[in-house]
C-alpha positions in Angstrom: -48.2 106.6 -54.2 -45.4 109.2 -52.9 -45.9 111.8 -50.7 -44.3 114.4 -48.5 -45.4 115.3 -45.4 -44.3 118.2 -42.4 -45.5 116.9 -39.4 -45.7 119.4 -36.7 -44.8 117.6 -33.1 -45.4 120.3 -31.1 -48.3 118.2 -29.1 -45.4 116.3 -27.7 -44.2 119.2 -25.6 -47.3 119.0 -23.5 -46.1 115.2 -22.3 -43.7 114.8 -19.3 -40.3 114.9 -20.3 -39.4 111.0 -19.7 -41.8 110.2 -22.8 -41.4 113.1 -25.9 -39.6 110.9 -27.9 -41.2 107.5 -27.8 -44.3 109.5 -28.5 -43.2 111.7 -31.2 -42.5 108.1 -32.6 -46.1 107.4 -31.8 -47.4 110.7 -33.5 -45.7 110.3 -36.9 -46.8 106.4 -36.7 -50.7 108.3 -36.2 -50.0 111.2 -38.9 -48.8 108.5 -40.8 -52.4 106.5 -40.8 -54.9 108.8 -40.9 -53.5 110.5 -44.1 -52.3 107.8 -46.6 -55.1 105.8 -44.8 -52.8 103.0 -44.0 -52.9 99.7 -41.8 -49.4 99.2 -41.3 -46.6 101.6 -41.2 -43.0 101.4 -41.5 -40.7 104.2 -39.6 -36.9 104.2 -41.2 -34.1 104.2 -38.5 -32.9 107.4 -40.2 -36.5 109.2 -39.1 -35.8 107.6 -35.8 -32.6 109.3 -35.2 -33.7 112.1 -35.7 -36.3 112.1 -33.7 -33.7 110.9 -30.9 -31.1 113.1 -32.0 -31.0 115.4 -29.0 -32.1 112.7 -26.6 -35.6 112.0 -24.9 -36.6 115.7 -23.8 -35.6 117.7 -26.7 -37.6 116.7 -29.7 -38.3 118.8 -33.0 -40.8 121.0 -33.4 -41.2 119.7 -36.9 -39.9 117.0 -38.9 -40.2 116.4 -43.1 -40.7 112.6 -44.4 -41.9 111.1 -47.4 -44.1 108.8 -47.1 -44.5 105.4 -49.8 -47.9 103.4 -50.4 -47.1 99.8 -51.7 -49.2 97.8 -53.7 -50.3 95.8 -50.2 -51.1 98.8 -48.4 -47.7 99.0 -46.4 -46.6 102.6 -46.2 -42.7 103.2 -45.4 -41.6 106.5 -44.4 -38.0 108.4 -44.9 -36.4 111.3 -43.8 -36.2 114.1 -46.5 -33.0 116.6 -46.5 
């Protein structure tokens, strides 16, 4: 199963600045679960950057993945664009 998701991050601007990124990370892991009701999820270094892009304060207000169900249940996520 193949989807594409835009997951809004905007929750993360209400954290202290030291911890936006490593909780947007968090977040998409979360969005991630609850919608292709997985156990284990797999984030791609290329959604990583750009979560990190502009460092640890300044995360995006948005971000579009697509988002892959295996057989076993693992879902990996990419960046689309």
């Amino acid at each position: 199963m193949e989807r594409v998701y835009i997951i809004p991050l905007r929750k993360v601007k209400n954290v202290p600045r030291t911890i936006r990124s490593p909780k947007a990370v968090r977040l998409v892991k979360e969005f991630i679960q609850k919608h292709m009701k997985a156990e284990e999820v797999k984030i791609d270094a290329s959604v990583n950057e750009k979560i990190w892009e502009r460092g640890i304060q300044k995360v995006p207000p948005k971000i579009k993945v697509k988002a892959t169900k295996e057989e076993d249940g693992i879902v990996e996520v990419t960046l689309v664009e």
